[in-house]
C-alpha positions in Angstrom: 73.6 86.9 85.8 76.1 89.4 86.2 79.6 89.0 89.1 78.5 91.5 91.7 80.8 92.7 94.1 79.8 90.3 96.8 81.2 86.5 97.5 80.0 83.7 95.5 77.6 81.4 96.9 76.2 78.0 96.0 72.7 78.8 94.0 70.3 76.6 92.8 68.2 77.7 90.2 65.3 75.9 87.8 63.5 76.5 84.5 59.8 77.0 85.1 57.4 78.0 82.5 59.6 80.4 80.3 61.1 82.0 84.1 64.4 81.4 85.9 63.6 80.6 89.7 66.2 80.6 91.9 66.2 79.0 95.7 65.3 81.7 98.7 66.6 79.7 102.1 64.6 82.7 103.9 61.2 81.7 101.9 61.7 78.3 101.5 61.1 78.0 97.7 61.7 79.1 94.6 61.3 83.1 93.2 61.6 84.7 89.9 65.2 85.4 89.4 65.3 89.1 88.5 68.4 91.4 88.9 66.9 92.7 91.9 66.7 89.4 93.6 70.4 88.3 92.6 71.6 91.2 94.5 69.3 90.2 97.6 70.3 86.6 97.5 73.9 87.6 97.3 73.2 89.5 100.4 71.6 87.4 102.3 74.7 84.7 101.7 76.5 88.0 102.4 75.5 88.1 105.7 74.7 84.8 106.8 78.2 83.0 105.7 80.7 85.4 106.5 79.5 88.2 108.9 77.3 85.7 111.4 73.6 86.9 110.9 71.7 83.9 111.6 69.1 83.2 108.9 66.1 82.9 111.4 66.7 86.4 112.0 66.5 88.3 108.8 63.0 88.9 107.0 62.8 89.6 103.6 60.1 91.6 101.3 58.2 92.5 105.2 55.4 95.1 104.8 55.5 98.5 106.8 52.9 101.7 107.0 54.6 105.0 106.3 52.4 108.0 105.6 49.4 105.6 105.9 51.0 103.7 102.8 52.0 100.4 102.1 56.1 99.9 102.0 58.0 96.9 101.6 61.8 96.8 102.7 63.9 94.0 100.6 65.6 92.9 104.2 65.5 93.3 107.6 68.0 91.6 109.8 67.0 91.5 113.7 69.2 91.5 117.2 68.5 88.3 119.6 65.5 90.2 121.4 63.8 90.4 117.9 64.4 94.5 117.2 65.6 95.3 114.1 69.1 95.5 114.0 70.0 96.1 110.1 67.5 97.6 107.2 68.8 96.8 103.4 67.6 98.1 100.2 68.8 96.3 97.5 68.4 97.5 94.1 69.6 96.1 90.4 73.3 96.4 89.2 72.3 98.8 87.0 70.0 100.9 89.2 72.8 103.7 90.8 73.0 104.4 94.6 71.3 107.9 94.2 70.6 110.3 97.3 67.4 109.2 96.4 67.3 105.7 97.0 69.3 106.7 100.2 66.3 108.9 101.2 63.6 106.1 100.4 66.1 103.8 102.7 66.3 106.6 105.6 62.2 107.0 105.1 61.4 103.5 105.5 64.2 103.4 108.6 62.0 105.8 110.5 59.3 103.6 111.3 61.3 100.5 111.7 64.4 101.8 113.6 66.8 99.9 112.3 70.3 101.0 114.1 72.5 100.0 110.4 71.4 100.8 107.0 72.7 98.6 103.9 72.0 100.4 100.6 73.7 97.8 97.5 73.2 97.1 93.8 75.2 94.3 94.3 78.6 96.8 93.1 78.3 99.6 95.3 77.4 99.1 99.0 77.0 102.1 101.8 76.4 101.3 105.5 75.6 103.9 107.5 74.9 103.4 111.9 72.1 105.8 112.8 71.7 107.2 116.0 68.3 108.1 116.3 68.6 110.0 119.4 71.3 112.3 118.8 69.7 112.5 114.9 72.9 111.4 113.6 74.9 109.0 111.0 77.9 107.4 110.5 79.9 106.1 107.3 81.1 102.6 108.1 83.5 101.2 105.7 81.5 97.9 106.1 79.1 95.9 107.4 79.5 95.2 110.8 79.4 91.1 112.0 76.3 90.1 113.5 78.1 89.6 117.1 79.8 93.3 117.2 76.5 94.7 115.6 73.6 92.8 117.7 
């Protein structure tokens, strides 16, 4: 798989019928590794080793209703009283961060209400703190750790 622009982690990953499977910690078994899905995994180790998150508060691949239609958002991280803290789309190293995937983030955000918003390919990531009363958003130059953020 491709170096992202993330820090390493130890992976474990398996040959199974013709697919490479690499260990999820957040579902406890072993998915199809896909670009997609090294960029998640990265970000999970992301956020769990270095910037506090504990894992038995993110959710990964959770379904949500907008517009009366099935979404699923690739992670959701959630603050100690179990609100959701920080919404990630992760996309493929070679899928570009596009206004539009930042829209299809900021669509899915308005039914969760996620306070941070991670957009990454694994190269490029853009956080953004959203204040959804004053309808407003800030740049942040990174992610912030799970204690100053929850």
């Amino acid at each position: 798989m491709q170096a992202l622009n993330l820090p390493p982690f130890d992976y474990k990953v398996t040959n199974s019928g013709g697919n490479i499977l690499i260990w999820d910690v957040l579902r406890r078994k072993h998915v199809v590794l896909t670009p997609e899905e090294w960029v998640r995994q990265h970000v999970v180790h992301y956020l769990t080793g270095h910037l506090g998150y504990p894992l038995g508060l993110l959710s990964l691949e959770r379904g949500h209703a907008y517009n009366q239609r099935r979404k699923r958002t690739d992670l959701c991280a959630y603050n100690a009283h179990g609100k959701p803290l920080l919404l990630v789309e992760c996309k493929a190293p070679s899928v570009p961060i596009t206004a539009g995937v930042a829209m299809q983030a900021a669509t899915y955000n308005q039914t969760i209400g996620a306070p941070l918003l991670l957009l990454t390919n694994g190269l490029e990531h853009y956080c953004w703190r959203v204040d959804f009363e004053q309808r407003t958003n800030e740049r942040l130059s990174e992610v912030p750790p799970y204690v100053v953020a929850g």
